[in-house]
C-alpha positions, 0 to 999 in steps of 0.5 A, a space after each residue: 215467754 213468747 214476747 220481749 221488747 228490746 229498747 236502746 237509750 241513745 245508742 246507734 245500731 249498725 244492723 246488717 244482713 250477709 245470707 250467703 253459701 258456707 262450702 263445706 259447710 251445710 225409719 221406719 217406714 209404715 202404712 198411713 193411718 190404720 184404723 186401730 182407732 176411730 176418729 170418734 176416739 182420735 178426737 176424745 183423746 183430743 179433746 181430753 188433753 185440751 180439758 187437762 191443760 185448761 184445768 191447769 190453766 188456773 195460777 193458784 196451788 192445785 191438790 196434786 198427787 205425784 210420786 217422781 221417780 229419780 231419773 238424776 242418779 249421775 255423777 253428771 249432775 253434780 258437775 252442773 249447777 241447778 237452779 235453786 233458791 235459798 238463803 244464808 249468810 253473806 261471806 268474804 266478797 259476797 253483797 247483800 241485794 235489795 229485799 225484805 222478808 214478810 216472815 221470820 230468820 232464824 240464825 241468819 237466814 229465813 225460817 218458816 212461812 213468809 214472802 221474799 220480796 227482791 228489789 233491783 238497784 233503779 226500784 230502790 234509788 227511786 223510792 223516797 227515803 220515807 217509803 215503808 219499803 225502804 225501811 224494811 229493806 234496811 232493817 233486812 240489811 241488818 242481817 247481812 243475808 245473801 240469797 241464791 236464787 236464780 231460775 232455770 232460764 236466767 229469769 231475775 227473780 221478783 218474789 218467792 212465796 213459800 216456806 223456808 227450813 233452815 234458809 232453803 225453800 222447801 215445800 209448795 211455792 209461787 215464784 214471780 220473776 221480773 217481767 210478772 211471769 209467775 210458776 208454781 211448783 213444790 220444792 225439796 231443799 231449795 231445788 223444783 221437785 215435782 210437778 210445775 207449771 209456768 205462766 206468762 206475763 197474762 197468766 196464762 198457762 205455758 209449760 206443765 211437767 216435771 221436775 227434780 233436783 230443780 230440772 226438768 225430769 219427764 215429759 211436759 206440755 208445753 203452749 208455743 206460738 198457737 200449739 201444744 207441744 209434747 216433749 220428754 225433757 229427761 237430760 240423759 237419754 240414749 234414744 231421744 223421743 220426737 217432740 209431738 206437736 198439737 196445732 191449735 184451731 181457730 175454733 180452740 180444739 186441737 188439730 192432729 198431731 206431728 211429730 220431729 226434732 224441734 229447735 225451740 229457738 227458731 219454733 221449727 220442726 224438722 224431720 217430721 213424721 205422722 203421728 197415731 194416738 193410740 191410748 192416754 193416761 189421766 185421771 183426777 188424781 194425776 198432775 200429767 197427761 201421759 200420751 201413747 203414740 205410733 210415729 207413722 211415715 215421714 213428712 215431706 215438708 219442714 214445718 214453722 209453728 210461728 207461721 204455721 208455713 210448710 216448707 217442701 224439703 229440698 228435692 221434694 215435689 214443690 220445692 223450687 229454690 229461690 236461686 232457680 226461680 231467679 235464673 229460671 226466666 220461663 218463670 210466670 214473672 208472678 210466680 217470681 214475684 211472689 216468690 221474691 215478696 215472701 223472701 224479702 219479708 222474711 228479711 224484713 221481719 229479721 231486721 225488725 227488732 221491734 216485733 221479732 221477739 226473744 231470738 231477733 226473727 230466728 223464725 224469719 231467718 230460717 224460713 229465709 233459709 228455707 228458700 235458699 238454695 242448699 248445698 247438695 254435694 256432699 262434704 269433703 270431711 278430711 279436708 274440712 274442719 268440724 265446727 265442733 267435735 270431740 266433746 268430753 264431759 269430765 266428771 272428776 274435774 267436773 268439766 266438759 271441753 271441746 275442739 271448736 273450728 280445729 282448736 285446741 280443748 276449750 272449756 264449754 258450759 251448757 246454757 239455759 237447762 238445754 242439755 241432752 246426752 247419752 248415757 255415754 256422756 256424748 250429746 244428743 239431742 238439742 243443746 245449747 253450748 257457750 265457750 268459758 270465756 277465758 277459752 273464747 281466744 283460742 277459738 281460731 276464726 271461720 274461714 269464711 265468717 271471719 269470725 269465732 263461734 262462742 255459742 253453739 246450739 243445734 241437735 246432735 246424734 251421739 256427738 255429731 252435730 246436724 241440721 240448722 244451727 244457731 251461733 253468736 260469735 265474738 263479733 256480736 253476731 248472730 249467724 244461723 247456718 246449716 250443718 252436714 256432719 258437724 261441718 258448716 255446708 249450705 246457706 247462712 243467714 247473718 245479722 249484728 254489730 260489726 267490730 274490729 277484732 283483736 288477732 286470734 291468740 292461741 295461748 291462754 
C-alpha cells in the first residue's frame, strides 16, 4: 500500500535531522533505438499490457489457466518460514485469538468451505456482551483452535474466504487483511500457489503475478507511485534481470520504458538503461503478460517514481553538487536559491511524518542525497571495515550469519519476502536483512554513527553490498547512506529518537 497514517497518543517525539559525509563509507553498450520495431508496434504492445492489467483490475475470482513450474526445488526453502494459513489445535503455551468461523470443524480444526472472521483485542473489549459476534467468538473458543495465519509482508490478517481440507486453506481464496486490502489467489496446502493479485485499501489493483509455496516465484506486475513495474521476483538467481519500469501519462496510457536496480523502499531507480520491446506473450487464456525486451545504452540520471525527478549522475553534464553551488559565489544568486528551495523541501517532506508514507520520506531522503556532494575517492578497503560481509546461509542448521562492522558471526533472518541469492547461496539482489536479537550486542558501534545497524537493506552483487542503503539501528534511527564496497562512503541522511545507550557487549 502506498499510504499509511502514523498516530502518536500523548506521547512527544524528538525527531532530528544529521545529513553528513561517511569517509570511507559511500554494459553493454549499443546503438540507441534501432528500428527492429515501428512505433506503431512499440505502442500496441503498450497498449496490450495496459488492457491485461485493467482486465485484472476487477476484485473478484477470474477463470484463470495456469500450470507453475517449480522454481523452489532448495534446501534453502525449508530454512525460511513462508507465509501460510491454517489451523490446528492449541498446545502447550499457544492462545487461541478472537474469531469465528461461518463454516464446519472437523477434529479440531476447520473443514470444507466457509469465512474466518479474526477480531483483534480493542474490537472485541468494545462489543457488547449481547452482540451475536461475541456469541460466536465464544461458542469458537470452545474448540481451543490456533491459527497460523500470517502474510508475506507482515499484514494482520481480517478475514480468509476459501476452503479448508483438514485445517489447511486449499484451493481459491480471498484474503482481506486489517487496513481492507484484500488478495485474491489460489493455494495448495496452506501456502499461495499460482497466480495473485493484490488490491489496496480502494480496490484497486496493485501486484499481479506469481506464486508458489506461498512466495513469489516469477515475474509480476506491479502499480507504484503512478507506474507499472516489471520485475522477476524469483529468490535464487544468479543473473538478476533489471526491473522495467512503464510511467503512466496523465492521459492513463503508458510512457516508454526504462529499466535498472529498483530500491522498493525509497521508489528509486538506479542504473538505468533504455529499453526496446520487442515481442509479448498473452493471450485470453493466460493470467501473465510475459514482456521481451532489449536493454539498450545506459541512462545518464538517477530516476524517482515518486517524484518522477531525474537526477544527473554524479560527474554527469548538469549535475552540480549542492555543496559547489554554495561555494561556487559566480552562481546566479537564482539558481543558488532555487537549488537550496528543492534541498530544504526534501528535508521538510522527510521530517513530515504525516504525509511521508510507509518508510518516513525514504523517497525525500535520497533525493536530499541526490544533492549532496559524493564521495569520489576511492575507499581505503584494508584499512576500512565492511558494514557487512561474510554472509553464510547454513542449510543443516538452517541458518544464515553474518559479520557486521567487524563483529563476530551474528545470526540475521530476512524480512518481508525481500530475499534474493545466487545459486551459491551468497545474496544478490535487493535484500532486506534483521539481526536476531540476542546478536543485536555484539554488533559494535559505527565509528562515525556511534550507533549499531541491526537492519540492513540494499542490493548486493554475489555478496557485496553497493548503492544506497537503508539502515535502522539500535538507537531507533533510521539512516539512509550510501555504500562503495560494502563500505559506508558518502553522504548519510538521518532521522529518529535519540537514546542513551548501553555499552557495546561482545558476549552473548
Amino acid at each position: 500500500m502506498e499510504k499509511s497514517k502514523f498516530t502518536r497518543n500523548n506521547v512527544f517525539i524528538n525527531v532530528f535531522l544529521i545529513i553528513f559525509f561517511c569517509h570511507n563509507a559511500i554494459a553493454l553498450d549499443a546503438n540507441a533505438y534501432s528500428e527492429i520495431l515501428s512505433k506503431h508496434d512499440f505502442n500496441e504492445i503498450k497498449s496490450s499490457i495496459f488492457k491485461w492489467w485493467k482486465r485484472n483490475n476487477v476484485p473478484e475470482h477470474l477463470e484463470c489457466k495456469y500450470n507453475p513450474q517449480s522454481a523452489y526445488d532448495n534446501q534453502f526453502f525449508d530454512m525460511i518460514s513462508a507465509p501460510e494459513i491454517k489451523s490446528y489445535p492449541c498446545t502447550g503455551d499457544d492462545t487461541s485469538p478472537h474469531y469465528y468461523f461461518e463454516g464446519t470443524t472437523k477434529d479440531n480444526v476447520l473443514e470444507g468451505k466457509g469465512k474466518l472472521v479474526f477480531i483483534s483485542d480493542n474490537e472485541f473489549s468494545s462489543l457488547s456482551h449481547s452482540d451475536k459476534i461475541v456469541e460466536k467468538v465464544l461458542e469458537s473458543k470452545i474448540l481451543n483452535m490456533c491459527f497460523k495465519a500470517n502474510d508475506i509482508y507482515g499484514r494482520e490478517i481480517k478475514e480468509v474466504d476459501g476452503a479448508f481440507e483438514d485445517g489447511v486453506l486449499h484451493g481459491p481464496a480471498t484474503i482481506t487483511y486489517r487496513d481492507n486490502a484484500i488478495s485474491i489467489s489460489n493455494f495448495i496446502k496452506g501456502k499461495a500457489s499460482g497466480f495473485r493479485r493484490d488490491f489496496d485499501t480502494e480496490k484497486s489493483l496493485i501486484d499481479a503475478g506469481a506464486y508458489e509455496l506461498g512466495w513469489k516465484a516469477g515475474y509480476h506486475w506491479m502499480l507504484r507511485f503512478g507506474h507499472l513495474i516489471y520485475q522477476n521476483r524469483k529468490i535464487i538467481d544468479d543473473n538478476v534481470s533489471p526491473v522495467v519500469v512503464f510511467p503512466i501519462a496523465d492521459t492513463g496510457m503508458l510512457e516508454d520504458p526504462i529499466a535498472g536496480d529498483y530500491f522498493p523502499h525509497s521508489a528509486a531507480l538506479e542504473n538505468i538503461r533504455k529499453v526496446q520491446l520487442d515481442t509479448s506473450i498473452s493471450s485470453e487464456s493466460d493470467c501473465l503478460f510475459h514482456l521481451k525486451y532489449e536493454l539498450l545504452d545506459n541512462e545518464n540520471y538517477t530516476y524517482s517514481l515518486s517524484s518522477r525527478k531525474k537526477y544527473p549522475l554524479y560527474d554527469q553534464e548538469g549535475y552540480i553538487p549542492l555543496n559547489d553551488v554554495i561555494l561556487q559565489y559566480i552562481e546566479p544568486f537564482d539558481r543558488l536559491y532555487k537549488k537550496l528551495d528543492i534541498f530544504f523541501s526534501c528535508i521538510n517532506t522527510f521530517l513530515d511524518i504525516k504525509t511521508t508514507g510507509d518508510y518516513f520520506g525514504a523517497s525525500s531522503a535520497l533525493e536530499a542525497l541526490w544533492q549532496l556532494k559524493p564521495e569520489f575517492s576511492e575507499v581505503d578497503a584494508e584499512n576500512s571495515t565492511k558494514l557487512i560481509s561474510d554472509v553464510i546461509v547454513n542449510l543443516d542448521t538452517k541458518t544464515a550469519t553474518a559479520v557486521i562492522l567487524g563483529s563476530p558471526p551474528v545470526n540475521i533472518f530476512f524480512e518481508t519476502g525481500d530475499i534474493k541469492v545466487d545459486k551459491d547461496l551468497k545474496l544478490n539482489g535487493f535484500n532486506h536483512l534483521s539481526v536476531s536479537p540476542g546478536h543485536q550486542k555484539l554488533i559494535p558501534r559505527d565509528k562515525t554513527l556511534g550507533w549499531s545497524p541491526i537492519e540492513i537493506t540494499g542490493n548486493f552483487n554475489h555478496g557485496e553490498l553497493n548503492g544506497f542503503v537503508l539502515l535502522k539501528t539500535n538507537a531507533s534511527t533510521s539512516v539512509w547512506a550510501t555504500v562503495k564496497h560494502g563500505i559506508l562512503h558518502g553522504p548519510c541522511v538521518i532521522s529518529g529518537i535519540s537514546y542513551i545507550l548501553e555499552q557495546v557487549s561482545q558476549k552473548l
